[in-house]
DODO-599912 format. One line per 2 residues: number of its first residue (from 1); their letters; for each residue y, z, x of C-alpha. Coordinates in steps of 0.02 Angstrom, whole numbers, plus 50000, padded with zeros to 5 digits. Example, Ala and Ser with C-alpha at 12.3 -4.5 7.8 and 13.67 -1.06 7.14 Angstrom:
REM DODO-599912
1) as) 49775 50390 50615  49947 50357 50684
END
This chain:
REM DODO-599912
1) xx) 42497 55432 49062  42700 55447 49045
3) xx) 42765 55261 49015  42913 55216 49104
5) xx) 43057 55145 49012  43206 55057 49051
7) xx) 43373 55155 49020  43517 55038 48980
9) xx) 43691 55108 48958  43809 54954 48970
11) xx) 44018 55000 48947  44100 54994 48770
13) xx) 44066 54801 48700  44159 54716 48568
15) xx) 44069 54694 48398  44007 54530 48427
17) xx) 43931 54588 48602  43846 54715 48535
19) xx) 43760 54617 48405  43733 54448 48501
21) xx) 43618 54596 48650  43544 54655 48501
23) xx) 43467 54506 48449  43442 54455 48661
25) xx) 43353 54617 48697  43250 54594 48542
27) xx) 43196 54418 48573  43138 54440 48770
29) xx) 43040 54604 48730  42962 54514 48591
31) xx) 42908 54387 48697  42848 54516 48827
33) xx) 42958 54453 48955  43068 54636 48966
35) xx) 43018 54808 48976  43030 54925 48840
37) xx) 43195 54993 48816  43321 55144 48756
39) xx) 43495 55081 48755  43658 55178 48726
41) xx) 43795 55047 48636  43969 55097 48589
43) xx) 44120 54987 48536  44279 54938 48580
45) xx) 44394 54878 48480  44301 54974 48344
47) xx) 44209 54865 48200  44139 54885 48032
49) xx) 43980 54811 48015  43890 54757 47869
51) xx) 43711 54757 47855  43604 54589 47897
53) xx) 43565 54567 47697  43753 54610 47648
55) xx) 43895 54511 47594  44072 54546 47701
57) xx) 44152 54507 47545  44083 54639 47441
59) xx) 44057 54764 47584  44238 54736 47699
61) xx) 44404 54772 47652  44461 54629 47765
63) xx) 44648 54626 47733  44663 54801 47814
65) xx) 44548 54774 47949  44611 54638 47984
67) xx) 44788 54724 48004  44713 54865 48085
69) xx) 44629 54763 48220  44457 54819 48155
71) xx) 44338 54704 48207  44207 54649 48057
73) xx) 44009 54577 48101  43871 54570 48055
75) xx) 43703 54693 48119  43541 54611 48146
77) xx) 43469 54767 48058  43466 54777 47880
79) xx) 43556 54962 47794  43723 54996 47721
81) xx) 43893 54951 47781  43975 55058 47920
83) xx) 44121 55097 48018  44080 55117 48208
85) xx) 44238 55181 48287  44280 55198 48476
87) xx) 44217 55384 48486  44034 55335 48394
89) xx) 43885 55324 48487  43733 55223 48468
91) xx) 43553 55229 48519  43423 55070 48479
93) xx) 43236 55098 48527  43175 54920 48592
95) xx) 42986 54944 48621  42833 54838 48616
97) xx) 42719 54872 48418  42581 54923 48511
99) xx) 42693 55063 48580  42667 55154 48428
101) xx) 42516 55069 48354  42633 54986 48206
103) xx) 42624 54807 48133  42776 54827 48010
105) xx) 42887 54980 48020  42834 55123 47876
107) xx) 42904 55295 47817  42818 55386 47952
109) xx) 42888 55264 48094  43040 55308 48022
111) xx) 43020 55495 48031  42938 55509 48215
113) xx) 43082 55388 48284  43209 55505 48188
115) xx) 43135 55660 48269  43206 55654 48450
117) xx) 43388 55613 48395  43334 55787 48263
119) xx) 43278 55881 48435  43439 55838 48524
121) xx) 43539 55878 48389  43460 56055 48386
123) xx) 43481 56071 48580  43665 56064 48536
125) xx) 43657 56197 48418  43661 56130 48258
127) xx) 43540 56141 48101  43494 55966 48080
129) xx) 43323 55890 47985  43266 55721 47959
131) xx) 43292 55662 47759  43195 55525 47708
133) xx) 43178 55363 47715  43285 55360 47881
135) xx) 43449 55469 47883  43482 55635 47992
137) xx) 43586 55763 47926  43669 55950 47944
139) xx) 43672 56076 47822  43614 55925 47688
141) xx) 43757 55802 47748  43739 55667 47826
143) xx) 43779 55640 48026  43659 55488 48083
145) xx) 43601 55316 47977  43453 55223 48061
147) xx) 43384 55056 48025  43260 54926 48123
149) xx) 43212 54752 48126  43051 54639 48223
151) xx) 43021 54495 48301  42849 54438 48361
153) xx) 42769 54573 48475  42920 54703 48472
155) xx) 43054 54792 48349  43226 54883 48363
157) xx) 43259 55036 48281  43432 55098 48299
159) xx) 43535 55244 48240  43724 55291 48245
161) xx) 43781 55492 48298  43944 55524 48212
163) xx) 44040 55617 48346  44202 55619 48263
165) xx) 44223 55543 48090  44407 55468 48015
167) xx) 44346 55471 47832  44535 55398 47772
169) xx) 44497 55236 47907  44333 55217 47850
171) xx) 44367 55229 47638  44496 55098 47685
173) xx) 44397 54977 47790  44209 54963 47681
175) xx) 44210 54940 47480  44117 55124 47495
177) xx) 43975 55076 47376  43994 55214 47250
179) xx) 43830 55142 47173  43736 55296 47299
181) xx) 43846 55457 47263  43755 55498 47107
183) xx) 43585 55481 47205  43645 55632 47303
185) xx) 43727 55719 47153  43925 55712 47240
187) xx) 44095 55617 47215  44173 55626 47382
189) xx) 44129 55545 47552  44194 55701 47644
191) xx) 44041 55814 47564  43893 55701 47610
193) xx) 43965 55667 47777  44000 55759 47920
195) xx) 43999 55737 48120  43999 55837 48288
197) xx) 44174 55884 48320  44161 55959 48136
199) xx) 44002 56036 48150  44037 56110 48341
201) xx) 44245 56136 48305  44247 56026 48478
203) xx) 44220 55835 48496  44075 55836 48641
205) xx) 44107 55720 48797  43984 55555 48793
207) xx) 43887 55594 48917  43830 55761 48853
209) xx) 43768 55693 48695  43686 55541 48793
211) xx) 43601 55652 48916  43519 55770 48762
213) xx) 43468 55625 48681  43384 55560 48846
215) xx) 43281 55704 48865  43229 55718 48689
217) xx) 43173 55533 48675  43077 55565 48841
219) xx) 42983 55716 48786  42936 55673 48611
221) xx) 42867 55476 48682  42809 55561 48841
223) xx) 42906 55436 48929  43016 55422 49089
225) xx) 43168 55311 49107  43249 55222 49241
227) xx) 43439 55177 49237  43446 54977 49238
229) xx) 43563 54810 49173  43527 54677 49097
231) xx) 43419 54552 49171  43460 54371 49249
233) xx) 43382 54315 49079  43454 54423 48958
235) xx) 43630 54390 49025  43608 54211 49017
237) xx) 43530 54213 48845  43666 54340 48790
239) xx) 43801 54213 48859  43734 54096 48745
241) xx) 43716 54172 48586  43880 54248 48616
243) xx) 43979 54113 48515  43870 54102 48378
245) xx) 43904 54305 48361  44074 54272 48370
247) xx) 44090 54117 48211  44114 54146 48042
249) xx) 43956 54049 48010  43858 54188 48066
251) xx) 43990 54331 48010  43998 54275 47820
253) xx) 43785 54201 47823  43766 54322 47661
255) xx) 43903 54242 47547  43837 54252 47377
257) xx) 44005 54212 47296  44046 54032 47336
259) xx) 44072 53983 47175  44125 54129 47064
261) xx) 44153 54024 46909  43938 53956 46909
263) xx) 43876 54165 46973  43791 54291 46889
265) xx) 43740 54451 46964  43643 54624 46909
267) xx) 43630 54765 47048  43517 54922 47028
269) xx) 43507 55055 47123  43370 55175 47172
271) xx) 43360 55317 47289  43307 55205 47424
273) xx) 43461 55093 47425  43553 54966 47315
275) xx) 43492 54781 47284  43589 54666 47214
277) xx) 43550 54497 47142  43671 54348 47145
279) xx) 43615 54173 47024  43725 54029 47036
281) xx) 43636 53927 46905  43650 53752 46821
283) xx) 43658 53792 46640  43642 53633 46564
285) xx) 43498 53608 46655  43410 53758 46653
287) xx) 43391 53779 46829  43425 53898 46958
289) xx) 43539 53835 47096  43537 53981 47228
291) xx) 43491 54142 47244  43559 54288 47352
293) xx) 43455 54457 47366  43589 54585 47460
295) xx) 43597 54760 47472  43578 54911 47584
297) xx) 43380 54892 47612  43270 54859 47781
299) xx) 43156 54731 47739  43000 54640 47848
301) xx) 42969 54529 47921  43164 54486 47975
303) xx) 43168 54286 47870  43047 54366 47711
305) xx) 43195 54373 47610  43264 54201 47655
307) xx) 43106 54143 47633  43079 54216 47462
309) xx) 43265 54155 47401  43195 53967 47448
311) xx) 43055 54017 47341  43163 54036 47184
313) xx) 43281 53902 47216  43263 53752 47105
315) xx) 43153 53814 46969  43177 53846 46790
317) xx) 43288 54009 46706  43148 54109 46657
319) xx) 43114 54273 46696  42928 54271 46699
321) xx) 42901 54144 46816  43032 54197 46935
323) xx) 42994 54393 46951  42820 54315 46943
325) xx) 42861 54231 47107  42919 54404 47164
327) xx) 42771 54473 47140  42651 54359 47228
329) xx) 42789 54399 47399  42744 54573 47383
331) xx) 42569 54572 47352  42517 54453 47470
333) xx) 42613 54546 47595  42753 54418 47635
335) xx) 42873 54551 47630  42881 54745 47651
337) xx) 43041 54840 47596  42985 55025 47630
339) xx) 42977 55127 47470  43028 54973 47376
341) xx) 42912 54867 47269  42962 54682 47179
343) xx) 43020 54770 47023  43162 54830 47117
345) xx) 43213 54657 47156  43145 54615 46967
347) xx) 43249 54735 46869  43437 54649 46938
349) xx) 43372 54486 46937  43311 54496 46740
351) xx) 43498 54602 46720  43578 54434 46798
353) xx) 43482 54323 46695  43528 54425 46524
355) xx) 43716 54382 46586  43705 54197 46604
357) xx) 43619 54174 46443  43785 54267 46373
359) xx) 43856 54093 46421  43768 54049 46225
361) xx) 43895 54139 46143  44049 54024 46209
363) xx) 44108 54156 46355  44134 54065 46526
365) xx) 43991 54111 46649  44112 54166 46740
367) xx) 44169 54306 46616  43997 54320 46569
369) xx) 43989 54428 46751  44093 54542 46690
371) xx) 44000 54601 46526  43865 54731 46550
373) xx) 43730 54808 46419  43644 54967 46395
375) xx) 43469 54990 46267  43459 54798 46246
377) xx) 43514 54628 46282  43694 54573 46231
379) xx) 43597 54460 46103  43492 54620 46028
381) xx) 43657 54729 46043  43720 54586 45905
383) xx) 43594 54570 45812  43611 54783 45791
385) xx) 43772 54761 45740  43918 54854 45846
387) xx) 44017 54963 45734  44114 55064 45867
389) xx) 44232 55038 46008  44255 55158 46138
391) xx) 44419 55156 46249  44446 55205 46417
393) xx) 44608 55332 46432  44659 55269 46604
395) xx) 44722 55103 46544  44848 55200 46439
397) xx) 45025 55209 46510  45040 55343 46669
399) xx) 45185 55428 46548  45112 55410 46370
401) xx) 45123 55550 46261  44940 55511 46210
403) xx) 44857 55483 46388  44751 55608 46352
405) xx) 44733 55598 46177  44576 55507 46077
407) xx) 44694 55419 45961  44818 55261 46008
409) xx) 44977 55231 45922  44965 55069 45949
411) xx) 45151 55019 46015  45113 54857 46100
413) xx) 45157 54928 46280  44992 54933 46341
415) xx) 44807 54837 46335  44736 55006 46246
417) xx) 44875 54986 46092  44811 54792 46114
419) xx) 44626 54820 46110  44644 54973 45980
421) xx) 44722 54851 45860  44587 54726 45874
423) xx) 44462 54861 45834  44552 54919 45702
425) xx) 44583 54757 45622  44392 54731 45635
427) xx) 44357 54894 45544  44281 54963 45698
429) xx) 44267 55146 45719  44396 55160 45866
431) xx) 44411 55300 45979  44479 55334 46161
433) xx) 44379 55424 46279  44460 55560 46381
435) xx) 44340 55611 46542  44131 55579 46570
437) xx) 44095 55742 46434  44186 55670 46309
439) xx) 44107 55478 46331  43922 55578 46320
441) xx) 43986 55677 46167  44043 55525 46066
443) xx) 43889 55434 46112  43784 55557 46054
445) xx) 43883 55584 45898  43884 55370 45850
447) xx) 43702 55389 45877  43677 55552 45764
449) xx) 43790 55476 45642  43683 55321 45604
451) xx) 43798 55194 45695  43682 55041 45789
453) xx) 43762 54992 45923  43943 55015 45998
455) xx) 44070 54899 46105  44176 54994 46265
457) xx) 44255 54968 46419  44229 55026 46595
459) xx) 44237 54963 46765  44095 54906 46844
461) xx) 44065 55059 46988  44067 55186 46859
463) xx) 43915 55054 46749  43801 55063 46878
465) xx) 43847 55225 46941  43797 55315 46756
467) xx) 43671 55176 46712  43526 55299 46686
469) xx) 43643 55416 46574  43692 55263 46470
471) xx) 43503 55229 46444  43477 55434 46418
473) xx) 43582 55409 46260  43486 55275 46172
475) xx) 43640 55187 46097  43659 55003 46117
477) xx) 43806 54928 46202  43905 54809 46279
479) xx) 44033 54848 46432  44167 54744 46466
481) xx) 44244 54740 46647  44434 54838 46682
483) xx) 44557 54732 46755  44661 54829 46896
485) xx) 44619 54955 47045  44508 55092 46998
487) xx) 44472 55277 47012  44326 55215 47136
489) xx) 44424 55097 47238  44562 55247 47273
491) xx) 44420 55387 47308  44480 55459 47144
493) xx) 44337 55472 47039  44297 55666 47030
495) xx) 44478 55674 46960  44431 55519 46834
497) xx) 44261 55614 46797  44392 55760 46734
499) xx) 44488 55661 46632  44619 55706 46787
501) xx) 44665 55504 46855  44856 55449 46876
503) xx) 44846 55296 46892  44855 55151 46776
505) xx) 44709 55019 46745  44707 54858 46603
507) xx) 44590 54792 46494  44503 54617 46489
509) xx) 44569 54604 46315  44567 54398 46314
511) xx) 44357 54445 46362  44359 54601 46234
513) xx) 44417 54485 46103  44296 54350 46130
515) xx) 44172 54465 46126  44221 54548 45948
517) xx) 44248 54385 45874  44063 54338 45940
519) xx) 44027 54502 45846  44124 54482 45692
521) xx) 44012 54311 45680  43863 54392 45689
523) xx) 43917 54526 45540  43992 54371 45435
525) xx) 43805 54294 45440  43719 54441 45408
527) xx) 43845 54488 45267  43755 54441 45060
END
């Protein structure tokens, strides 16, 4: 028998209108007080939107929204950050569980609510697929991101159809997290991207795209809509949830960087999105102060993860008992992230752990943060016993003779003379690395030639982005942090990957020092 849904299609809303009838619609169907629902949303101003487990602060440029008049909130569905312009268009699904016979939201939910969006996207003409876990794309680029959430007896899943796309707007509104481009094997936004207008040559009119989407949700849920509004109820509710959508309290509720001087954080990515893990810790103490999971996941129920950060709050720095903690969430099935398991949440919180223990050595926690190892702890990097330092050619001078050479002279005009100096005076093997080739070659030449561990610098994107290659070369080392706008931050870092970037960065050389003389220490006790 064909079910009969409601078809709401409510005029362009502001961000925080759009999110506070989100959460409305949500909460009356899940208390089976509303009929199950398809609604259209667009905005207006336009907004970027982080994710419900994301931190505006790492996600938001907010200085140039902010000048822009980009709006910035918060979705009640978890996923990435996003830009939703004036010319997007959005469809949410807001249906009773029994609807489709699902408890908590899985891959194949995922798929069969991706297909009709796939259907009308073919009805236009255009060779479109579903890629798992939950993204639609064209000729392998992306044109639609979906995501979902619960509560009680009902769930939203929602997607956004890139009708036109400003790729310059959107590079300069979100902190684009470069942590996913090697998943998909690219360096640019504009070749895993890509939206009607460029796909048809024409920009489609709204109501053309609405009205193939209607038909294809209707036939593949054998389902008939009727055109309604909101209900006495949902317009009251909405009225008074409005504010709260509208405060910074509910705007910045993921802020894992209060206190930058007592945090620690490790991120890992996988090819089903990006966790990171925040510590602020007491280290005198021993004890673990807070605890912010964030990243571009969907997780289930909607408070697991809250409730799993109160889990870890308060108790002792060690990584056994806390990932054990993780554990016991997962397998007693207090929390579902699809196609994620607690070693994904494990793996950054052990890599955030490693980093406050750094705080041993002397280093501030908060410059502890900024060190990163590869093949071993930074205490096991020691105790192998660095005997190279590798130098990153974009903190030369824009107009040095030897930008692009992998020797320094050493004139005192920039942090690379600075930092080749202190290598040199700690009879380090000191070399400057030209382009990505040239970093793998010298690895795998330190390792050939005997040398145990090595000592670099690199910014923090370009870490986590090559992670996995660092591991693939078996060498032990410690990364410190670059100082300055990077190759990531300016959408520059094919050119970079060439050996091809203009600009300038710095080294942390007060950081780089510390950590030679920390070094030097450990060769000076190890010395007959």
């Amino acid at each position: 028998m064909t079910a009969r849904w409601r078809l709401l299609d409510l005029p362009p809303m502001t961000a925080a209108e759009n999110m506070a009838l989100d959460e409305v619609l949500l909460e009356i169907r899940g208390q089976g007080r509303s009929t199950d629902t398809l609604r259209f949303l667009q905005f207006r101003p336009a907004a970027a939107l982080v994710g419900f487990h994301q931190s505006v602060q790492e996600e938001i440029r907010l200085d140039y929204c902010r000048a822009q008049g980009i709006e910035v909130n918060r979705r009640i569905t978890g996923g990435g950050g996003l830009l939703f312009d004036e010319s997007q268009i959005g469809w949410e699904v807001i249906c009773a569980k029994e609807f489709f016979g699902v408890r908590i939201p899985n891959a194949a939910l995922f798929r069969r609510m991706c297909e009709p969006t796939v259907t009308a996207l073919r009805a236009m003409g255009l060779d479109a697929a579903f890629r798992p876990r939950n993204d639609i794309e064209v000729t392998g680029r992306k044109i639609t991101g979906t995501g979902g959430t619960e509560s009680d007896s009902a769930f939203m899943f929602q997607g956004t159809l890139l009708v036109d796309f400003d790729v310059e707007t959107m590079l300069r509104c979100l902190r684009v997290p470069v942590e996913k481009l090697k998943a998909k094997e690219i360096d640019s936004i504009k070749k895993r991207v890509t939206c009607l207008a460029w796909e048809l040559g024409r920009a489609p009119q709204t109501a053309e795209v609405k009205a193939r989407l209607v038909e294809a949700f209707a036939r593949h849920f054998d389902i008939a809509f009727a055109p309604g509004g909101l209900t006495a109820e949902e317009e009251d509710l909405l009225a008074e949830r409005l504010p709260y959508f509208r405060s910074q309290e509910w705007i910045d509720m993921v802020r894992p960087t209060y206190e930058k001087t007592e945090a620690v954080q490790g991120a890992r990515k996988s090819p089903y999105g990006l966790v990171r893990v925040t510590l602020q810790v007491n280290l005198p103490r021993g004890r673990l102060n807070n605890v912010y999971i964030t990243g571009d996941f969907l997780s289930f129920p909607g408070r697991a993860l809250f409730d799993l950060e109160a889990a870890l709050r308060g108790r002792p720095l060690d990584a056994a008992q806390l990932c054990g903690v993780v554990r016991d969430f997962f397998a007693q099935g207090r929390i579902t992230i699809p196609d994620m398991g607690a070693e994904d949440i494990c793996i950054p919180l052990r890599m955030a752990l490693e980093k406050a223990a750094i705080a041993r050595h002397g280093i501030p926690l908060a410059d502890c943060n900024r060190i990163y190892t590869t093949n071993g702890s930074f205490d096991q990097v020691l105790a192998a016993g660095p005997r190279a330092l590798l130098l990153p050619y974009c903190a030369k001078l824009k107009d040095c003779d030897c930008r692009t050479s992998k020797e320094c002279w050493a004139c005192g005009r920039c942090s690379v003379g600075d930092a080749w100096t202190l290598g040199q005076e700690r009879e380090l093997e000191t070399v400057c690395v030209v382009n990505y080739e040239d970093l793998m070659v010298e690895l795998g030449r330190l390792k050939g030639a005997g040398a145990p561990a090595f000592i670099g610098c690199c910014c923090r994107p370009f870490f986590v982005k090559h992670a996995e290659d660092f591991e693939r070369m078996g060498l032990p080392g410690i990364l410190v942090d670059i100082e300055n706008t990077t190759c990531y931050e300016l959408d520059q870092s094919e050119a970079a990957h060439r050996g091809e970037f203009r600009d300038q960065t710095g080294l942390h050389l007060g950081l780089l020092r510390a950590i030679l003389d920390v070094a030097g220490q450990g060769r000076a006790a190890c010395a007959p």
